[in-house]
N, C-alpha and C positions, 0 to 999 in steps of 0.2 A: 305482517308476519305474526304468526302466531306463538305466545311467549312457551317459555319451557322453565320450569325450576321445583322449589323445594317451597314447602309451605308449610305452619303450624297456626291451627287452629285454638285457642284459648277457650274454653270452653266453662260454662260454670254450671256445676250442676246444684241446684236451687235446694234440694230437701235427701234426705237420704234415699234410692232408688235403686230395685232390683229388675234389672233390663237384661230380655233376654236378645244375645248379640250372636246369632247366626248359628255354627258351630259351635262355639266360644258353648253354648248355652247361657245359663241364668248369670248374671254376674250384675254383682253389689257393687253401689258408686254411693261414698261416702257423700256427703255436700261439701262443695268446695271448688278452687280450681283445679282443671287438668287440659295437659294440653296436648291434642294431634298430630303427631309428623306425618307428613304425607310428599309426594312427589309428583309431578306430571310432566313428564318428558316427551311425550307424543305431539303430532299436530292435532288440529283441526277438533275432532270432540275431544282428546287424549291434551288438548291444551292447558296451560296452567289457569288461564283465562275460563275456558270451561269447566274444568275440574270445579274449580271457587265457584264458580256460578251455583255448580251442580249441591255443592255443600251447603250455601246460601239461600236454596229454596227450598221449601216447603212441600211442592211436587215433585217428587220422586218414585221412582222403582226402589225398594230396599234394597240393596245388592252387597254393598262391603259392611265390614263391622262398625265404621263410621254411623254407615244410612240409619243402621239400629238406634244406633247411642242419641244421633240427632230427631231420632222420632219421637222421643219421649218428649212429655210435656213441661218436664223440670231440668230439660235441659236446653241452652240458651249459648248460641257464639259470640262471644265478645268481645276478641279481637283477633285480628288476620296476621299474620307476619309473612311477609315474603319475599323469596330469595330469587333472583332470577337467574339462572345456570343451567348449563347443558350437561354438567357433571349428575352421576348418581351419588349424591349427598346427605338422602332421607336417613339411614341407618345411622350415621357420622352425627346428625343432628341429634337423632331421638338419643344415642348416647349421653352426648356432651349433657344433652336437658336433662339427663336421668341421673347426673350427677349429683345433681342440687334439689331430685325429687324424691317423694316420698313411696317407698319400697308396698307395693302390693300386687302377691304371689294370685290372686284370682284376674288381672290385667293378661295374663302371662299368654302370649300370641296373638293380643289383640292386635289386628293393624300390619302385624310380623307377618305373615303367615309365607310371603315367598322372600325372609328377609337370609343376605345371603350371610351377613355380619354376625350372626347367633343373637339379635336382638330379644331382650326377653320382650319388650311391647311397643308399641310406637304410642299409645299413650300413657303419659305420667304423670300421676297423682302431686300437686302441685300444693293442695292443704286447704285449712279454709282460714288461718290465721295470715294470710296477705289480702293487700289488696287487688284492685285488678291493672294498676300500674306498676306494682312491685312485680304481677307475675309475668308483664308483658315484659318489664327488663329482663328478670330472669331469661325466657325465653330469648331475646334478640341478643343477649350476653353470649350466650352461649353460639350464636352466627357468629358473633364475631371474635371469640376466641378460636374458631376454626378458619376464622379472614374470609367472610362470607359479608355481603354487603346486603342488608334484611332492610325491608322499612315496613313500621307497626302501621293497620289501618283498624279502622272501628269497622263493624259489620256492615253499616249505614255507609263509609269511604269504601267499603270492598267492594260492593253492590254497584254504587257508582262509578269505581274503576273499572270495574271490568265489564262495564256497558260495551263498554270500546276495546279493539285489540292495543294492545303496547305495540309501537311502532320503534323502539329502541334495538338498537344493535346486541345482541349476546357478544361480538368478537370482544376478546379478551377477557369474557367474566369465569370464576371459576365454576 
């Protein structure tokens, strides 16, 4: 079976960096963390399994405002969070994280673009004064204040996990 759920990407971007992200245009990324909600509810390529694959390599077609952000060379994935659920939860997540993130107006439709929630971005400026296990709690805090059941991997565990399909049951997950 091929899994289905909600993901967020930790991302750290190394040096201050002006990327241009599809339509978005040019857009400024301070250095710091920040981190990706994303969703893959589909099977087979549209897998949650494949989606992470697709984030986690280096060959790519550029196609979502992600592909942009991860082609830069100062930018770097540093940990995985993943939620496995049949529910569409992406919007509900990038909120709850945008709580406790740091506000910038040039982010504004990144990642959103078919969001139905009025999301201003699915990625959120996380700072550069944490570390990179303060921003992975932040982030899984935030699953589990909505009772979502996340578990953190390193880029190096995401790789390795999803060599393989999850063989685990969805029934009863939210």
């Amino acid at each position: 079976m091929n899994g289905k759920g909600c993901y967020s990407l930790i991302l750290r971007i190394l040096e201050p960096s002006t990327v241009r992200i599809g339509a978005l245009g040019y857009v400024r990324f301070d250095e710091g963390f920040y981190v990706y909600v994303g969703s893959a509810l589909g099977s087979k390529a549209q897998s949650l399994e494949n989606r992470l694959r697709r984030h986690l390599s280096n060959s790519k077609r550029v196609k979502w405002h992600i592909d942009f952000l991860l082609s830069s060379k100062n930018v770097s994935i540093e940990r995985v969070i993943v939620c496995k659920t049949v529910s569409r939860v992406e919007c509900l997540v990038a909120k709850e994280i945008a709580k406790t993130g740091l506000y910038n107006p040039q982010l504004r439709g990144f990642g959103s673009s078919d969001c139905k929630l009025g999301c201003l971005s699915h990625i959120i400026c996380l700072g550069d004064s944490i570390t990179i296990e303060e921003a992975a709690m932040k982030v899984l805090n935030a699953y589990t204040r909505l009772s979502l059941k996340a578990e953190i991997l390193t880029s190096e565990q995401a790789v390795e996990k999803f060599s393989t399909t999850w063989s685990e049951d969805l029934r009863g997950e939210r």
